[in-house]
Each structure stands twice: as C-alpha cells, then as structure tokens.
C-alpha positions as a printed NumPy array, in Angstrom:
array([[-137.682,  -67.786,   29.24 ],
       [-137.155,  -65.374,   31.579],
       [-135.454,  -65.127,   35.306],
       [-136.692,  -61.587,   36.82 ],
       [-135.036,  -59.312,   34.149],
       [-132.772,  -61.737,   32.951],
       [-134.071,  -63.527,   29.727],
       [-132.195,  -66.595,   29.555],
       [-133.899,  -68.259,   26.322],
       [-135.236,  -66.594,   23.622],
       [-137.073,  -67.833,   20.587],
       [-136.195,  -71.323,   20.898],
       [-137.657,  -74.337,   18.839],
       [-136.439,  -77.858,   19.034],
       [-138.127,  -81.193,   18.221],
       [-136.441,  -84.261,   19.694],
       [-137.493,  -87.37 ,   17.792],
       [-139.14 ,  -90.479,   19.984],
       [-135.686,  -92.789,   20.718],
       [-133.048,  -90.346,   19.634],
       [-130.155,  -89.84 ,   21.519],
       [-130.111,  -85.871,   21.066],
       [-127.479,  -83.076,   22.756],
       [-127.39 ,  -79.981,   23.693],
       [-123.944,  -77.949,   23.394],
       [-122.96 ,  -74.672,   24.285],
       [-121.251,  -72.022,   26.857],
       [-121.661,  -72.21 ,   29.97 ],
       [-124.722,  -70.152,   31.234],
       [-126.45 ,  -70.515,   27.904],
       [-129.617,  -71.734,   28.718],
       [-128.864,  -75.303,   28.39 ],
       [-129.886,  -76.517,   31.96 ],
       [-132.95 ,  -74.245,   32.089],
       [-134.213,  -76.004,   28.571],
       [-134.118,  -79.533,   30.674],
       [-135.58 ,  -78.403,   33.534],
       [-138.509,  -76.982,   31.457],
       [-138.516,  -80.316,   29.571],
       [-138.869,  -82.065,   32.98 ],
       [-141.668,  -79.762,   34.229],
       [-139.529,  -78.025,   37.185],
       [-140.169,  -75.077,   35.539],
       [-143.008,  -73.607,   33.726],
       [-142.266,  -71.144,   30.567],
       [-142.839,  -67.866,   30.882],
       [-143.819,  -67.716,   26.937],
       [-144.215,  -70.366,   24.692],
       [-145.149,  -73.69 ,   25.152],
       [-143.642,  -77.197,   25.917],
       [-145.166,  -80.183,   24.783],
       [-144.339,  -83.974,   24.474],
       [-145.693,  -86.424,   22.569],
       [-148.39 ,  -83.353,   21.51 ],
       [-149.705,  -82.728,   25.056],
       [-148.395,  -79.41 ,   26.792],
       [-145.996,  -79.703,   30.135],
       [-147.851,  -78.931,   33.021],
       [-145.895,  -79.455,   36.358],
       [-143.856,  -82.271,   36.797],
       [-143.265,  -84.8  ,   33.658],
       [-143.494,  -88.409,   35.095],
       [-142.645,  -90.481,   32.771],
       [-138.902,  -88.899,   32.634],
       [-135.957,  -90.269,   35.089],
       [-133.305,  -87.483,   35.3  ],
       [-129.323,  -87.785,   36.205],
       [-127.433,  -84.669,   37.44 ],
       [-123.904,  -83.61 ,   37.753],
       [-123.754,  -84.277,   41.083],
       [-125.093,  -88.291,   41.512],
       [-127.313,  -87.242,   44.824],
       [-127.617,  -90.491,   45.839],
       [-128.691,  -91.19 ,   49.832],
       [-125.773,  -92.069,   52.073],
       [-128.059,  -93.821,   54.472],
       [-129.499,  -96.393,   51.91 ],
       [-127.451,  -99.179,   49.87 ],
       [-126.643,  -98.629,   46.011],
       [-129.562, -100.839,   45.183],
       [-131.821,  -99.375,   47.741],
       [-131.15 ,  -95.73 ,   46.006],
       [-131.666,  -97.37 ,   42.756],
       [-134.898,  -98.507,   43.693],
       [-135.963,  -95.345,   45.236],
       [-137.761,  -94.024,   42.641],
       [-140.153,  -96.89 ,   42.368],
       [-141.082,  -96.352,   46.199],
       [-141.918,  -92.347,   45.656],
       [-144.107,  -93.41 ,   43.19 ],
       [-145.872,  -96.362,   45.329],
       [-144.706,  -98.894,   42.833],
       [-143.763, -102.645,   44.551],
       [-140.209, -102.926,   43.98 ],
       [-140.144, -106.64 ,   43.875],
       [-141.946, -106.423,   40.01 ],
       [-138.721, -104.078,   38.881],
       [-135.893, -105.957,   41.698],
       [-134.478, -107.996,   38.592],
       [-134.576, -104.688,   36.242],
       [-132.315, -102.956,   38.802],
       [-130.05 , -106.015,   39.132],
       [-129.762, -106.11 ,   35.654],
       [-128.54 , -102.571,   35.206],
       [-126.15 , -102.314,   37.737],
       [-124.413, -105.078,   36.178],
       [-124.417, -103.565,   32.666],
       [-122.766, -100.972,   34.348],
       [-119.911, -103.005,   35.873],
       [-121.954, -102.643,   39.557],
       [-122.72 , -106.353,   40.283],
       [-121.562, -107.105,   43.539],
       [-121.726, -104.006,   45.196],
       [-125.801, -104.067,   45.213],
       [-125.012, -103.902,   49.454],
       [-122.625, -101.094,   49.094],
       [-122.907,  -97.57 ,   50.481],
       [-122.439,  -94.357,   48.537],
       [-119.259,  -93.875,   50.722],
       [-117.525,  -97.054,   49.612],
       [-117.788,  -95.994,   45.394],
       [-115.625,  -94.013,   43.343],
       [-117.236,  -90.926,   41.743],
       [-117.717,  -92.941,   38.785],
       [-119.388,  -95.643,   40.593],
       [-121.738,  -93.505,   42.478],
       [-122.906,  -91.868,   38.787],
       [-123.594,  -95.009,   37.46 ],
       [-125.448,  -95.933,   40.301],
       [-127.923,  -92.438,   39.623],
       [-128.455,  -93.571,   35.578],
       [-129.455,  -96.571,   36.686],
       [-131.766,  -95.071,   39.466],
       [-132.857,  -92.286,   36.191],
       [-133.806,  -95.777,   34.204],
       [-135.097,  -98.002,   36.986],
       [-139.032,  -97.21 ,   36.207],
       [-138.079,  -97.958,   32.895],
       [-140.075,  -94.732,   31.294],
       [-139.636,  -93.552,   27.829],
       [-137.232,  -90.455,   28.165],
       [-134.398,  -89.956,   30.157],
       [-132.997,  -86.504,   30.904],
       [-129.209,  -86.034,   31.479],
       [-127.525,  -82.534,   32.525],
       [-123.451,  -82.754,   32.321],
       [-123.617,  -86.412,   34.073],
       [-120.18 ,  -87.143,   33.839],
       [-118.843,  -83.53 ,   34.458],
       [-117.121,  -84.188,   37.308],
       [-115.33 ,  -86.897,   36.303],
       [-111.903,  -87.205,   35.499],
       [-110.71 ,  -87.311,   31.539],
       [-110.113,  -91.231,   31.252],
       [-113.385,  -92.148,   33.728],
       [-115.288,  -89.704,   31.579],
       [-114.197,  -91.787,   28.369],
       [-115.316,  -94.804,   29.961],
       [-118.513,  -93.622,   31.037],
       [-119.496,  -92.488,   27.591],
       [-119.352,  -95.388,   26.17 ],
       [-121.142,  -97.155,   28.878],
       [-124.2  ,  -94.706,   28.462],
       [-123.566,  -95.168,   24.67 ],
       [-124.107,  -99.101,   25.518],
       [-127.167,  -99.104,   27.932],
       [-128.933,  -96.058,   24.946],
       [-128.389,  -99.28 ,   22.599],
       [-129.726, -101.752,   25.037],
       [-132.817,  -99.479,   25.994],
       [-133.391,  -97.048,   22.928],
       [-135.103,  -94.311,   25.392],
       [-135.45 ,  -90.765,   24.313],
       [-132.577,  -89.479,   25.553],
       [-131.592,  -85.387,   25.816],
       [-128.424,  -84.475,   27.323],
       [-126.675,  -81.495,   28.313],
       [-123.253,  -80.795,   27.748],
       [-120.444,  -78.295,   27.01 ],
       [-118.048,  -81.351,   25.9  ],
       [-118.283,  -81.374,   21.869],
       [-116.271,  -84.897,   21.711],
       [-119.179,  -86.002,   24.532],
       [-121.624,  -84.561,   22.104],
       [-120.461,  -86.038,   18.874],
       [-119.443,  -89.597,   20.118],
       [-122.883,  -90.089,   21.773],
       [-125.361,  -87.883,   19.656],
       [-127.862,  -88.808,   16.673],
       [-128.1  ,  -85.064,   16.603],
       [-126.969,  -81.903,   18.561],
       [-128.494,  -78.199,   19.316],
       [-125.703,  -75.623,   19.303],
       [-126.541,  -72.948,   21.283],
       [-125.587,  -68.947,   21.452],
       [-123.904,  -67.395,   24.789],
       [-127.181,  -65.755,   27.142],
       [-129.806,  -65.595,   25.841],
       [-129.788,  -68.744,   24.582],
       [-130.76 ,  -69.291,   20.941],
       [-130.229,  -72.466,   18.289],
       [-127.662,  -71.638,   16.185],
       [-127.772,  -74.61 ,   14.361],
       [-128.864,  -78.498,   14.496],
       [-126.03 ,  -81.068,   13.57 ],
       [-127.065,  -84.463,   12.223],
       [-124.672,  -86.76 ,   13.681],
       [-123.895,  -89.574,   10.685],
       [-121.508,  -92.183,   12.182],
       [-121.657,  -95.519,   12.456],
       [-122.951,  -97.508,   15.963],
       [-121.496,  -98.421,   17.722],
       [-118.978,  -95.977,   18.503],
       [-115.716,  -96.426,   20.142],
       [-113.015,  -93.827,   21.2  ],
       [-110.377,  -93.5  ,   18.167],
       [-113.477,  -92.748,   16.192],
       [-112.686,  -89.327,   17.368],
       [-109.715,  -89.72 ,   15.094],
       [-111.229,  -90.309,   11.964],
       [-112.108,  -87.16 ,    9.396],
       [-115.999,  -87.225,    9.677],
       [-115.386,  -86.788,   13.392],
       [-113.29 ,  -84.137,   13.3  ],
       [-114.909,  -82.37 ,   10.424],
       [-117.933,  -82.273,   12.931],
       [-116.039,  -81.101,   15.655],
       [-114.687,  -78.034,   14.015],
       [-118.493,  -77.347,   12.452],
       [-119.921,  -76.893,   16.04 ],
       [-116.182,  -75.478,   17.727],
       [-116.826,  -72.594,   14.691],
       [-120.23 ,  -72.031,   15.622],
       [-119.656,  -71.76 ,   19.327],
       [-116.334,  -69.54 ,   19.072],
       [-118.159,  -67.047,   16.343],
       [-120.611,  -66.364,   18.954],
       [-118.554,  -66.305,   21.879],
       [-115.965,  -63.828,   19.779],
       [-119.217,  -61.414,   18.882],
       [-120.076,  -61.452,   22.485],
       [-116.863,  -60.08 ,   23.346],
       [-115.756,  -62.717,   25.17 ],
       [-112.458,  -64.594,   25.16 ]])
C-alpha cells in the first residue's frame, strides 16, 4: 500500500476468521490504521486485493460499524440519538432497533443517561456511547482503531473488559487496532504483530486463555509468556530499525 512515495504496507496477508476477536499490534506508524481503513473500504489498495467473506472490497463496506480514538459523537443530539444515528444514514426506522440501543447502553453501564448530551459524559462514557453506535445496526464485523487510547490507565482496564463482555454477548467479527500488548492479549483470540514502516506480519499469536478473562490474568505465566513473545518481536524490529 502505498501513500505517494511512501509505501506503508508491503506484502501483507491476513485471514481473520468469521466471530474472532482478532488484534493488530505494533509501532506506531506501522501500517496498522491504514490495514482498517482498507478493511472498511475508505481506502482502495494500490496492489493486492481485499476481500470478505470471498467478495473483493469495493468502496465503502456496509455491513461494518467502526469506533475511533476519538468517540466523534454529535454535541447537538442526545447519547441515544447519536447511537441511533447510524440507522437514520442508512434510511432504516429506528423504532425496529430503539430496544437494541436501549439494551446496549445499559450493558455498558449507560442506562439513564439515554437524554444526556456528549458534554455531560466522561471520556469513558462518551466511548461507550460510539461502540454502541459501531453495534447499533447490529452487522457482522465491527472495526476498532485504539478505542480506548485516550483513556486513562484504570478507565482503560475497565473498558476492556466491558468490550470483552458485549464480544461475548454479540460474537461479531471483531479487528482491533492497538499498540497496547496487555489490550491485545487480554481481549484477543489471535494477534498480527507487525514490523516498524513498511508494515509487514512478523508473526500471528494464537491467544489460548480461558473466557472469560479478568485483569490479574495478566499475572499468571501463560500471560506473561505471551507478552514477552510479541514485546521480543516488536523490540527486534524496532532495534534493527535503529530506533530506540
């Protein structure tokens, strides 16, 4: 995949599995934003091809919802009317998915502030607010770059483990985009480690812990045998680069 002169992927093959919860890891500026963007259809390769469930990207994937860093929500509308937005861009009557919404925003500890404005949340709050908005249309994959990357360390902790919950409760095909390796490993059937720019697959980790997964299991071993697996990886490459 190239930018101009800049080739930001090269020679990249994945295959995500239909209701796996699969990561991406590596530096930042590696690629790993670009590779969601192409799996959403916002951008077209420049060599290769894209395809899911055997049928080539071609502009815009619609049956993906997609979560950012930053939450984007409107400031104008009410937490429930920016989860329910996506359902009106696509001309679908919100009253058939009204009880879908409801229900996620209180798996997500957001019952009660349905009438809220994006003002009157937390940072937290607000993300929440956009995975439920990504899951609203209930479609089969759901697309996640750095979600909770702005969030402090303990609301980050809490928040995986909520995402950990709903990917229980709604077994989507989910591919998410992180530099966090705990994030990766607590949440991940498996995980793409990726090389500094251009971005390659240096490896793909299968992720064998038990489900569901709760913070001390970052304690155990098999956890941290995994962690210093992909930390190796990542540093090798970073050290070859030149980089520090």
């Amino acid at each position: 995949m190239n930018f101009g002169s800049t080739l930001a992927l090269d020679h990249v093959d994945l295959a995500v599995r239909e209701h796996e919860f699969f990561t991406i890891v590596g530096p930042s500026g590696c690629g790993k934003s670009t590779l969601l963007l192409l799996a959403a259809g916002l951008l077209a390769p420049s060599a290769g091809a894209l395809l899911i469930e055997g049928r080539p990207v071609r502009g815009a994937y619609t049956s993906a919802g997609i979560a950012f860093q930053h939450h984007n929500l409107l400031e104008w509308r009410s937490v429930l009317g920016n989860v329910l937005l996506p359902l009106e861009i696509r001309r679908i009557e919100t009253e058939h998915y009204l009880a879908r919404a409801k229900r996620l925003l209180s798996l997500v500890g957001l019952d009660g502030f349905e009438d809220h404005y994006p003002y009157q949340l937390s940072g937290g709050m607000r993300q929440r607010a956009a995975i439920c908005r990504a899951l609203v249309c209930d479609l089969p994959l759901l697309l996640l770059d750095e979600p909770f990357g702005a969030l402090d360390a303990l609301s980050r902790e809490e928040h995986q483990l909520m995402l950990q919950d709903l990917w229980m409760r709604e077994r989507k095909t989910v591919l998410l985009i992180t530099h966090d390796v705990r994030e990766a490993i607590l949440l991940s059937d498996r995980i793409a480690v990726m090389s500094p720019r251009p971005g390659r697959i240096l490896d793909t980790v299968q992720i064998d812990l038990p489900r569901p997964r709760r913070q001390d299991i970052s304690e155990t071993p098999a956890f941290i045998d995994y962690s210093r697996r992909i930390r190796a990886m990542l540093f090798a490459r970073e050290t070859g680069s030149g980089r520090s």
